[in-house]
C-alpha positions in Angstrom: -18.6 -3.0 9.8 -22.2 -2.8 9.3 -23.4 0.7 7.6 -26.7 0.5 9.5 -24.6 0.9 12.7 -22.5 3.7 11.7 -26.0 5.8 10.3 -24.3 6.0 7.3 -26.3 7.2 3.5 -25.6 5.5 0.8 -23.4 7.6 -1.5 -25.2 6.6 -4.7 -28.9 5.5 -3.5 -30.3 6.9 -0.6 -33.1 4.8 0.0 -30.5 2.0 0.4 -31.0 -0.4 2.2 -34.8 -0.9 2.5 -35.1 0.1 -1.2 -32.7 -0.1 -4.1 -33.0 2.5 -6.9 -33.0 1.7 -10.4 -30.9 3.5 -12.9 -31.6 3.9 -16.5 -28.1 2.6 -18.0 -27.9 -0.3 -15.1 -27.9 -3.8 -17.2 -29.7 -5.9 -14.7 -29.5 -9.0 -16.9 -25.7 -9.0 -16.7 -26.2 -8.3 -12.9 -27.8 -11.1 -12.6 -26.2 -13.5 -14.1 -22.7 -11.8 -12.2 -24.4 -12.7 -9.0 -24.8 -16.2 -9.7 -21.5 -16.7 -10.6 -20.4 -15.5 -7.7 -22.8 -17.2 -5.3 -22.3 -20.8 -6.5 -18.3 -20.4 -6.3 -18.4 -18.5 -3.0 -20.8 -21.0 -1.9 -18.3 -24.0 -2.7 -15.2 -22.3 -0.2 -17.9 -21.3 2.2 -18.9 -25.3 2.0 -15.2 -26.3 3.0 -14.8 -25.8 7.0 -18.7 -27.4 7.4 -17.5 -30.7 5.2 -14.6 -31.2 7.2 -16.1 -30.9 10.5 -18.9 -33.8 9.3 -15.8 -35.7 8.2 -13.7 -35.6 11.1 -16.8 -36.5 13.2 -16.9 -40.0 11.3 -15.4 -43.1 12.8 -12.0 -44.1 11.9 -12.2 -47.8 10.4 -12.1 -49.6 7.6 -15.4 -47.9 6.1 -13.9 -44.2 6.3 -12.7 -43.4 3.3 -15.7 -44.3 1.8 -18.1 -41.8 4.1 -15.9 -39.4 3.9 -15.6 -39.1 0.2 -19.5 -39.2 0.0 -19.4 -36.3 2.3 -16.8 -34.1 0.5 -18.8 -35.3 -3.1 -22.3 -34.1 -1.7 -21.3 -31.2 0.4 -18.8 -29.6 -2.2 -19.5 -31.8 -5.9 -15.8 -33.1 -5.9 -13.4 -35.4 -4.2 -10.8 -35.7 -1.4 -7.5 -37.1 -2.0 -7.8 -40.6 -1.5 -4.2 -40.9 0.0 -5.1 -38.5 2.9 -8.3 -40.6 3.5 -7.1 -44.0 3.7 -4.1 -43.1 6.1 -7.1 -41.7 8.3 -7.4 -45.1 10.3 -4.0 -44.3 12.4 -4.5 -40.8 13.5 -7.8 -39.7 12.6 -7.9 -37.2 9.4 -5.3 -34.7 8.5 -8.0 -31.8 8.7 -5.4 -29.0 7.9 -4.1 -31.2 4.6 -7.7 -32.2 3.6 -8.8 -28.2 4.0 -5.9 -27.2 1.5 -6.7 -30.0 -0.7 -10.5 -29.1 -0.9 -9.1 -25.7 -1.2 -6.7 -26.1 -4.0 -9.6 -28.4 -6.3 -12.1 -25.6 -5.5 -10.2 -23.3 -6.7 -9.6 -25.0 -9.9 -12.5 -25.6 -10.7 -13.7 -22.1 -10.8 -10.2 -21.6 -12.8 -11.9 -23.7 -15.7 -15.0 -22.0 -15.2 -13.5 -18.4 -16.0 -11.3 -20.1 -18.7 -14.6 -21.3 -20.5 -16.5 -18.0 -20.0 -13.4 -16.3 -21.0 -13.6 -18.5 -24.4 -16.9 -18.0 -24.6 -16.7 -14.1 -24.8 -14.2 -13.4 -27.3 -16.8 -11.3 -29.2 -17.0 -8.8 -26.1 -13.1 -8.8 -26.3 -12.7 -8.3 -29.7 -15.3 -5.6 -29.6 -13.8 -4.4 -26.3 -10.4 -4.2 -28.3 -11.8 -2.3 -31.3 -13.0 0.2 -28.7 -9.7 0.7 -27.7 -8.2 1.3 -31.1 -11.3 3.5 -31.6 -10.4 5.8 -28.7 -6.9 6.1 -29.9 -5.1 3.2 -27.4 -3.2 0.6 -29.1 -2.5 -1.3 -25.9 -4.1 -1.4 -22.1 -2.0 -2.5 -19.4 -3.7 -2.5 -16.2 -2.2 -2.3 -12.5 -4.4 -3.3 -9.5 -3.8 -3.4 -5.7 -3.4 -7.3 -4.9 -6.1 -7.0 -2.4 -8.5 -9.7 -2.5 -11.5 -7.1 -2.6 -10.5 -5.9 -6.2 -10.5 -9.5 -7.8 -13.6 -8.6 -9.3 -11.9 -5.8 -10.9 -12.6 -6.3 -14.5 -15.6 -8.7 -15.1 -17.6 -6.7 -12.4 -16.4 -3.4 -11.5 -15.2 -2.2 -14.5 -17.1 -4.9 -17.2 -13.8 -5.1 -19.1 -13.8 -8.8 -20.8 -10.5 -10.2 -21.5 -9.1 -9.3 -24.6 -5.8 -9.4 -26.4 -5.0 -5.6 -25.5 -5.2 -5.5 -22.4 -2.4 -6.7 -19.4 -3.3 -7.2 -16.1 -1.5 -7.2 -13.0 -1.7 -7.0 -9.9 1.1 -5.5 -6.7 0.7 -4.7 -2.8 -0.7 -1.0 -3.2 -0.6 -0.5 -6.6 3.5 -0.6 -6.2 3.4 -2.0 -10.2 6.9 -3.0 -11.6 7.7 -0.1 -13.7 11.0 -1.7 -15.3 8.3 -4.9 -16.2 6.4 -2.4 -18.0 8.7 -0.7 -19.7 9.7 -4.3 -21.2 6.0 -4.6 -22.5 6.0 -1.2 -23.7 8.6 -2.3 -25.7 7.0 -5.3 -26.9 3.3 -3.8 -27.8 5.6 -1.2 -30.3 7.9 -3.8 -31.7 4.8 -5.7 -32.8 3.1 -2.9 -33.8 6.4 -2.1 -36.2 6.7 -5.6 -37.4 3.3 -6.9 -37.3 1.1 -3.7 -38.0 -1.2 -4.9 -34.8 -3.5 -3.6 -34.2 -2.1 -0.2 -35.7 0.6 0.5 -37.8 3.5 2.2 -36.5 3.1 5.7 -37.8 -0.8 5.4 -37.1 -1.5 8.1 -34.2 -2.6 5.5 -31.2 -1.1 5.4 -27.7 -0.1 3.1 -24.9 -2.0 3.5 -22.2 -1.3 2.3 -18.3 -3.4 2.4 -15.0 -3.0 1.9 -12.1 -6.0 1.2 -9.4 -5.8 2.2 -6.2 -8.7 1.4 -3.2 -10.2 2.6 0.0 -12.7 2.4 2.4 -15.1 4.9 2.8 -17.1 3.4 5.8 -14.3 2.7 7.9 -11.6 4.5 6.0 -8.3 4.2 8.7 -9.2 0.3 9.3 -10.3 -0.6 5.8 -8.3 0.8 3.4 -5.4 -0.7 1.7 -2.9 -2.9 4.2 -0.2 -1.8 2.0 -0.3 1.7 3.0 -1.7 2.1 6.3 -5.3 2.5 5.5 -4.2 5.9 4.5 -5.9 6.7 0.7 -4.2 9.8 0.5 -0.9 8.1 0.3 -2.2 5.3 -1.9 -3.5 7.9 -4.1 0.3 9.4 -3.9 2.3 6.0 -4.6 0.3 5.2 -7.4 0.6 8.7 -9.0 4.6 8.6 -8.7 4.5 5.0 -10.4 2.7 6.3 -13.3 5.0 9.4 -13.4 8.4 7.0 -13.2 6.9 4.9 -15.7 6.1 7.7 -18.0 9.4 8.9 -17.3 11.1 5.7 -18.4 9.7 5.7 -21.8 10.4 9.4 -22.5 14.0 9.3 -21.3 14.6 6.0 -23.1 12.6 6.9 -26.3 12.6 10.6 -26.2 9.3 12.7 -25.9 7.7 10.9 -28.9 7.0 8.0 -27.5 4.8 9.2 -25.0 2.0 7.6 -23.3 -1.3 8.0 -21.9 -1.6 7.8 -18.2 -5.1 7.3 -15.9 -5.6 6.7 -12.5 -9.0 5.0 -10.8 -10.1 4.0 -7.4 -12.1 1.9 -6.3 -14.1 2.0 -2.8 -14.3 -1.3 -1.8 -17.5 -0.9 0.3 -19.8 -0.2 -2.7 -17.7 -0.6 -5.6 -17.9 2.6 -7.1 -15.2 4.9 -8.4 -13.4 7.6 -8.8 -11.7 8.4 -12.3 -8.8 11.3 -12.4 -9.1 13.3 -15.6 -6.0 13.5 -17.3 -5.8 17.0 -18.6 -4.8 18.4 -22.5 -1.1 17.5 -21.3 -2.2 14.1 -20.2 -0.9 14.9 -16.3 -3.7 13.6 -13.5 -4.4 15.5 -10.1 -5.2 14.0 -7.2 -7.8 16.4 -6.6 -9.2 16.2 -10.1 -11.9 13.2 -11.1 -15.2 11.9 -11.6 -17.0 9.6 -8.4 -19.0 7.4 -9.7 -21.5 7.1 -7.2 -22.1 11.2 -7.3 -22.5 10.5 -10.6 -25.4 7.4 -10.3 -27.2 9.6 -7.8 -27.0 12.8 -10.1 -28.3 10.9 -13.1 -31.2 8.2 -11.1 -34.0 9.9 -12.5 -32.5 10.5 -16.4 -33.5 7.9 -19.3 -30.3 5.9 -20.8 -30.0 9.1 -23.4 -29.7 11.9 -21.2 -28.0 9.9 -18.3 -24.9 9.2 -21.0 -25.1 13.4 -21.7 -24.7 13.8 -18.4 -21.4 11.2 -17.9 -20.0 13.3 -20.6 -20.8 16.4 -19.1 -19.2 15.2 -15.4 -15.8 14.7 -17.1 -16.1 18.2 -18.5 -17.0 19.9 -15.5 -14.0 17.5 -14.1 -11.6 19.2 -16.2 -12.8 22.6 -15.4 -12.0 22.1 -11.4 -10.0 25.0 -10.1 -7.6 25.0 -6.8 -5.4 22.4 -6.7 -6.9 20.2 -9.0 -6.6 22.6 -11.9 -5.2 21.2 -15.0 -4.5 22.4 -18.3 -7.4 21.8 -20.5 -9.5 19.1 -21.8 -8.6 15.1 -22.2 -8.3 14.0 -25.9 -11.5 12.8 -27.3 -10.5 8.9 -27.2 -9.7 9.4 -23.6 -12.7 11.0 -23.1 -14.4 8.3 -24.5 -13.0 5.7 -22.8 -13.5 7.2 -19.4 -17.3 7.5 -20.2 -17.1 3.7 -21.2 -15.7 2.7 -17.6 -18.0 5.1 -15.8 -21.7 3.8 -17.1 -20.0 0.2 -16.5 -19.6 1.1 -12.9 -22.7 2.5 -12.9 -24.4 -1.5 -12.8 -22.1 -2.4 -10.4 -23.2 -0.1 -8.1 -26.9 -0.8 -8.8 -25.6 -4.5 -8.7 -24.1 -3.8 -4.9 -27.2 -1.8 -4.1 -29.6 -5.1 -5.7 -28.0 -8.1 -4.2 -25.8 -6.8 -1.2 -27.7 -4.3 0.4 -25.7 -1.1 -0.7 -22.4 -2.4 1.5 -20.6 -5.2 1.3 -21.3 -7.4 4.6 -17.0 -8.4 4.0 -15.6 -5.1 4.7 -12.3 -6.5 5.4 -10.1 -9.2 4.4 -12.0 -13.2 3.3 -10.1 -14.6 1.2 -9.6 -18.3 0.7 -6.3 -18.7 -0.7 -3.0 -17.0 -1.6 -2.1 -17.2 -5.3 1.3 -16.3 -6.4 2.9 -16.2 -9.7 1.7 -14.2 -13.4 -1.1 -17.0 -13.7 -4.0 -15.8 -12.3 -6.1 -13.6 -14.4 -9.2 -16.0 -15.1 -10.1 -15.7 -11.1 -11.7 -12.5 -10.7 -14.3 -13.2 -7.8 -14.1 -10.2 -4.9 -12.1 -11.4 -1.9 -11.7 -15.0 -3.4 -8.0 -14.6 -3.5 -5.2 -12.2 -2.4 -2.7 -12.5 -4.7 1.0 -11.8 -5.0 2.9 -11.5 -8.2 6.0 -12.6 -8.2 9.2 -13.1 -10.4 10.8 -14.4 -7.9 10.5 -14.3 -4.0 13.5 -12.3 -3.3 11.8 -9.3 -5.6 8.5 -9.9 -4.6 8.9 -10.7 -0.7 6.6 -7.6 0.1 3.5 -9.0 -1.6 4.1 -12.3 -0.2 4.4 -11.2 3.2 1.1 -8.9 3.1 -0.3 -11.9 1.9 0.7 -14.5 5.0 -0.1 -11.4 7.5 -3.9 -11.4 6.3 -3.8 -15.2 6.5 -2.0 -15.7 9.9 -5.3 -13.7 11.0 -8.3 -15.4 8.3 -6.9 -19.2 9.1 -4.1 -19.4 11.2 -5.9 -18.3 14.4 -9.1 -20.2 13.6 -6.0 -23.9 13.5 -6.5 -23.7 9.5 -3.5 -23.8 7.3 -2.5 -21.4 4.7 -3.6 -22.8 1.0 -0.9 -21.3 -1.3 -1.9 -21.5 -5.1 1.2 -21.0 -7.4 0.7 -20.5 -11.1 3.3 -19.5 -13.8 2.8 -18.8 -17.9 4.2 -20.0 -20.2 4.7 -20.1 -24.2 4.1 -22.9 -26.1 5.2 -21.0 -29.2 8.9 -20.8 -27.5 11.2 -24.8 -27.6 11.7 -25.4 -23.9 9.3 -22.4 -22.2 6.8 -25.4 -20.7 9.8 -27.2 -19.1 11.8 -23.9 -18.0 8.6 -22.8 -16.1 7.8 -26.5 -14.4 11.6 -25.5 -13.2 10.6 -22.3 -12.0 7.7 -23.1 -10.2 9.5 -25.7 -8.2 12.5 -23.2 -7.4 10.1 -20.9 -6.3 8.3 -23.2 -4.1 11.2 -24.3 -2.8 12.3 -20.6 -1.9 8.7 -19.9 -0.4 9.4 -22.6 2.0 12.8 -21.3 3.1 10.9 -17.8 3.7 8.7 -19.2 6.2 10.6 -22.3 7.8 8.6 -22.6 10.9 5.1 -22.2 9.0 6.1 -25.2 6.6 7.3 -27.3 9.7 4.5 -27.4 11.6 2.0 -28.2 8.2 0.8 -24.8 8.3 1.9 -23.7 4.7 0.7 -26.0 1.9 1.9 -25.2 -1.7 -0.4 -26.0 -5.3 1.5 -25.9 -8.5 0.4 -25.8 -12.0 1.1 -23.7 -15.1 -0.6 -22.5 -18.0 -0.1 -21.5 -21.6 0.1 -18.0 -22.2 -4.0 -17.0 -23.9 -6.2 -16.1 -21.3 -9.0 -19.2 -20.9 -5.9 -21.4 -21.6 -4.9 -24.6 -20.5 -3.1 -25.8 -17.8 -1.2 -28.4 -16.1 -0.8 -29.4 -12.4 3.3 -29.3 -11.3 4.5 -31.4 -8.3 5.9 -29.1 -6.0 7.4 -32.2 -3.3 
């Protein structure tokens, strides 16, 4: 929906969008070299549909392979299966196979690109890490909406690099798997009991989980999250009661001290910005209680870098003062405190980098994604709207991701004759006998089981499956799996 139409103000920068503003803590080199990334691999899906329709304009004969593969290597800088081409002669090209192909190698290739920045950064994650441990956290664990508009979660709205503590996931509306959790809960304190990493057991750090919710505020009842109705008053809700069952598990479990630290963000997914809820002195959240970001860019424009990061500070205060029904008891820790302040003058480039390169508002209000990934492999990919993605276990547990997923893309490719592209991608560890061959197993089950889901989508070549795994560090390998 365009923001000019509606007469809507920027939230953040009201001279948006003849003018951007310019804000003292924005880091417009990082901005910069965000937006390129994301142009050249936007730019290579967006170069798919325009390839194929030069190709299937090319005579069948014996010279077709050959102009066609020149066509995919100039218009997207990689090749076409050379199977699907040279069986083009009979019945013309298989666009809908070719388009999943082109698909599934695009979408590897920025794979490897995020697994190579990914290496290249492990300085920001190891300081990002010590950060943590700093503020009192000995492990992050992270719960998204698998909306394709919050891909771009960490390297852009948040500017969290990957780092070893800190899990990412990602559910239909924030729905997180609070049993999955609990597991990891377990594991980060076992290893902190037998390994001492990265704090001791008796040391005074906690475990932290968020979840992330979204909505729209330009078109708030059509934009919002699919998962819930467009309604961000009960994404707000669901997420809250997963955070409180998940607290609950551990304290019933481990009795009251192993308690946990518990935060809540959304994200608009018009202009990025967000809001963080202030836990209070107890550690409990409020709907009605939190800092927005962009209130916060807007009130601090015209500060230098010292006196804007006062003022962050001071908005979390005056957060945890609110009265009514967002009143809480007291003050967040200081590492929380900390912490919050961290995420909220990151936000505050991507909302000048929004404002800079996009005009304020996202022209892709809604749904573009490319591709489907499924799976607990996907965490290198984190372009906005490149993906939606469904974690799954296995289908019969995580049938309600999947089919929000096919719903989206029976409307972006099934009405416009394109297939659905369906990436699946499974972890595993190399330091376990047998985990590489267990998961080339489970992959192919799954596939198998995604296919019996939707029977008349896989008949009629509308469903095309991608397999591959990948050892268990971020930026690691992987290896394609034959799904047939």
């Amino acid at each position: 929906m365009n923001a000019l139409a509606l007469g809507a103000q920027h939230p953040a920068c009201g001279t948006l969008p003849g003018q951007a503003c310019r804000h003292g803590l924005a880091q417009r080199q990082e901005n910069a070299r965000l937006y390129q990334c994301e142009q050249d691999i936007k730019a290579q899906f967006e170069a798919i549909v325009p390839a194929l329709q030069e190709i299937s304009g090319v005579p069948r004969g014996v010279d077709f392979p050959r102009r066609a593969q020149e066509l995919a290597q100039g218009r997207l800088g990689l090749p076409l299966p050379e199977s699907l081409l040279e069986r083009a002669w009979v019945r013309g090209p298989d666009i809908g196979a070719l388009h999943a192909a082109a698909t599934f190698s695009v979408a590897t290739a920025a794979i490897e690109r995020f697994s190579a920045r990914i290496q290249a950064e492990a300085a920001a994650g190891q300081s990002f890490d010590s950060l943590l441990v700093d503020c009192g956290f000995h492990a992050m664990n992270v719960s998204a909406c698998s909306d394709g508009r919050l891909k771009g979660l960490f390297p852009y709205i948040l500017r969290v690099p990957a780092s070893d503590l800190v899990r990412r996931s990602a559910f239909a509306g924030t729905l997180f798997d609070v049993e999955a959790d609990t597991q990891h809960w377990e594991d980060a304190e076992l290893r902190r009991f037998r390994e001492g990493f990265p704090t001791t057991a008796d040391a005074n750090t906690r475990y932290l989980k968020v979840a992330v919710y979204h909505g729209s505020s330009l078109d708030p009842t059509h934009e919002g999250c699919a998962a819930h109705g467009s309604n961000e008053r009960v994404a707000v809700e669901a997420a809250l009661e997963r955070l409180h069952q998940f607290r609950e598990a551990i304290e019933n479990a481990f009795c009251c001290g192993a308690s946990t630290d518990l935060l809540l963000i959304g994200v608009d997914t018009d202009t990025d910005s967000i809001r963080i809820h202030v836990p209070d002195a107890n550690g409990d959240l409020s709907a009605y209680r939190y800092v927005d970001s962009a209130a916060l860019y807007r009130k601090t424009l015209d500060l230098d870098a010292d006196r804007a990061c006062l003022a962050v500070y001071d908005a979390i205060r005056a957060a945890s003062e609110t009265v009514g029904w967002g009143q809480g008891a007291g003050v967040p820790h200081d590492g929380m405190r900390r912490l919050i302040a961290t995420l909220l003058i990151n936000n505050l480039s991507q909302i000048e980098y929004v404002g800079q390169y996009h005009g304020g508002w996202y022209a892709d209000a809604g749904h573009g994604e490319y591709f489907i990934g499924v799976g607990n492999g996907f965490q290198e990919v984190q372009v906005r709207n490149i993906a939606y993605y469904a974690h799954l276990d296995t289908v019969e547990e995580g049938a309600p991701d999947l089919d929000v997923g096919v719903k989206i893309f029976r409307h972006l490719n099934l009405e416009r004759g394109l297939p659905i592209p369906m990436m699946l991608r499974y972890r595993f560890d190399a330091r376990v006998p047998g985990s590489r061959e267990r998961m080339q197993d489970k992959i192919r089950r799954v596939a198998a089981a995604i296919r019996h889901r939707y029977p008349e989508l896989a008949a009629q070549s509308l469903l095309y499956l991608h397999g591959s795994i990948q050892n268990l560090p971020l930026g690691g390998t992987f290896e394609e799996v034959g799904l047939a």
